[in-house]
BAKE-636370 format. One record per residue (C-alpha): residue number from 1; x, y, z; chain. Coordinates in steps of 0.1 Angstrom, whole numbers, plus 5000, padded with zeros to 4 digits. Each point is the difference from the previous one (the first is absolute). Layout:
# residues N
PT   i    X    Y    Z ch
PT NUM    X    Y    Z  A
...
# end
This chain:
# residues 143
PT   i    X    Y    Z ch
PT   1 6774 1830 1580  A
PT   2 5008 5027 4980  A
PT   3 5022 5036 5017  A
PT   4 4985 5033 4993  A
PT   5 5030 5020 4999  A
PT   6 4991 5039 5001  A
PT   7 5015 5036 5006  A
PT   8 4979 5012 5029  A
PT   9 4987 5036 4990  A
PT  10 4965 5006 5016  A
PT  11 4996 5006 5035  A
PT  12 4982 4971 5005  A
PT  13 5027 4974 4982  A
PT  14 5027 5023 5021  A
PT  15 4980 4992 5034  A
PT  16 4999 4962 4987  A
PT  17 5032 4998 5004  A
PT  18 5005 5017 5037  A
PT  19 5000 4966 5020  A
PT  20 5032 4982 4978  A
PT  21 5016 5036 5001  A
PT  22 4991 5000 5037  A
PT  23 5021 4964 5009  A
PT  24 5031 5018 4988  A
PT  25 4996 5038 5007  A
PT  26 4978 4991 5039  A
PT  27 5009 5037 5009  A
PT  28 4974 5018 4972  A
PT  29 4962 5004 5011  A
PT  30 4974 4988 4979  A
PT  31 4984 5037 5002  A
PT  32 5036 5017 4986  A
PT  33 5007 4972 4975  A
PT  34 4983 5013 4973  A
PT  35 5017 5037 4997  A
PT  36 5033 4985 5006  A
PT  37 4993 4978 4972  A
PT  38 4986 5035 4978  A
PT  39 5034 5020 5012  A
PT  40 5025 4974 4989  A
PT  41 4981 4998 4967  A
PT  42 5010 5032 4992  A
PT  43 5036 4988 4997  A
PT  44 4992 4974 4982  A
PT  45 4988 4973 5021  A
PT  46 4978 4971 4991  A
PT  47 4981 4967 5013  A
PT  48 5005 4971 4985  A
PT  49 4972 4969 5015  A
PT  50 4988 4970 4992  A
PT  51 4966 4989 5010  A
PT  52 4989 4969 5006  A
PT  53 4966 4990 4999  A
PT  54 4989 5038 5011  A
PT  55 5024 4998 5025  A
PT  56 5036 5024 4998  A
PT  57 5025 4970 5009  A
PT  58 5035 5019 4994  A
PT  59 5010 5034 4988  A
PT  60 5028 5020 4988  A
PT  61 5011 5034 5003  A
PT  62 5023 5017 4974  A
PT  63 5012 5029 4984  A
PT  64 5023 5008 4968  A
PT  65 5031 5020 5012  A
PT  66 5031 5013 4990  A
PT  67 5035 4995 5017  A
PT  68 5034 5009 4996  A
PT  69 5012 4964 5007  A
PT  70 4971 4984 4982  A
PT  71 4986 5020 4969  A
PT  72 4963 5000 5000  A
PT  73 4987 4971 5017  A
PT  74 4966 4982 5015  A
PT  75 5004 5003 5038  A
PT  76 4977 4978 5019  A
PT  77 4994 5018 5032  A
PT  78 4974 4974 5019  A
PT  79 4996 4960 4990  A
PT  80 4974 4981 5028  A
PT  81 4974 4971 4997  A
PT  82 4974 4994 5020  A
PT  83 5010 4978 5030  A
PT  84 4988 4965 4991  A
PT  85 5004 5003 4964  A
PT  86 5036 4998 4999  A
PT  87 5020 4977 4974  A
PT  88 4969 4996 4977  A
PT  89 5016 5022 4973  A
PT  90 4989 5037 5004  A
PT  91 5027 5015 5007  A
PT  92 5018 4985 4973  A
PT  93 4976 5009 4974  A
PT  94 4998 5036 5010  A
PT  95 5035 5003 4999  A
PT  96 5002 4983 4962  A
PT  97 4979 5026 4993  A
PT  98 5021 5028 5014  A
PT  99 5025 4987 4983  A
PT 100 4984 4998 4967  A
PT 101 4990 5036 5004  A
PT 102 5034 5013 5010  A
PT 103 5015 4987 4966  A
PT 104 4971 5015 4981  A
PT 105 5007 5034 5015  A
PT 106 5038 4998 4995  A
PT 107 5016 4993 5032  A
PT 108 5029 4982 5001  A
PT 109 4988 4985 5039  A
PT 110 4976 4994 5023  A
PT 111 5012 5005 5035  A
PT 112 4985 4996 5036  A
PT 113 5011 5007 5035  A
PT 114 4988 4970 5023  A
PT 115 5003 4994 5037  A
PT 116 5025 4977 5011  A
PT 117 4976 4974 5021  A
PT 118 4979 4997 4964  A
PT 119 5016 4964 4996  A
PT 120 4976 4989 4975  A
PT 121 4993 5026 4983  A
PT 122 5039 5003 4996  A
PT 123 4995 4963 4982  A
PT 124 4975 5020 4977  A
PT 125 5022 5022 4991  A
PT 126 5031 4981 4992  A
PT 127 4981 4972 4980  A
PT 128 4987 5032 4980  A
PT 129 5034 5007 4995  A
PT 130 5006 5027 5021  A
PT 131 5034 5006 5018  A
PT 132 5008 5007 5031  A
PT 133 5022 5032 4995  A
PT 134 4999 5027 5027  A
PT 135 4988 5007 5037  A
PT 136 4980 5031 5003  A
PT 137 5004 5021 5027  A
PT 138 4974 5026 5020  A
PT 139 5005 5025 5025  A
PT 140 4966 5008 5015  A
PT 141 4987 5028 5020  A
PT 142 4973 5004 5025  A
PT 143 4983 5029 4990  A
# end
């Protein structure tokens, strides 16, 4: 069965890909998902999917970005798959394909923040041939 790997752009593809994006960010609204989505792409944010017989099965948020301790690089903000469709390789080819891009644009790295109880995505990662080489930290407010 062949992947149909796309960059979401339309509304429609963006509001394909709410319920994956849903399993890992549970706190956005269907309603507000949408304009989030529209306001982070004015700093350069994208969607990455792959569709499965019609059917959005994992996607992949990203940005380009510049740091001080990095250069320029390909930030992956969100990575999710549908529940039940785990392990069959989805993940893993959308993140071949970040890859791929990243070193057509002239980064130097791909980097990802990722929440400790991920186990297997952690697996994901390290096969890729990412290292595990920081802890990020966040101070949040209740406003």
């Amino acid at each position: 069965m062949t992947l149909d790997i796309f960059i979401a752009d339309t509304d429609a593809e963006i509001q394909a890909c709410f319920s994956v994006f849903h399993e890992l960010r549970p706190h956005i609204e269907a309603d507000q998902f949408l304009a989030q989505v529209r306001r982070q792409q004015t700093q350069s944010y994208q969607i990455l999917a792959v569709r499965q017989q019609g059917t959005v099965k994992s996607v992949a948020g990203f940005r380009f970005a510049e740091f001080l301790a990095w250069g320029k690089v390909l930030y992956i903000d969100d990575l999710a798959t549908l529940s039940g469709e785990t392990s069959q390789g989805f993940a893993g080819a959308l993140l071949d394909w970040l890859i791929e891009h990243a070193q057509a644009n002239g980064c130097p790295g791909v980097h990802l923040d990722s929440g400790y109880q991920r186990f297997s995505a952690h697996r994901l990662y390290l096969n890729k041939g990412f290292r595990l080489n920081s802890h990020h930290f966040s101070l949040v407010f209740n406003i």
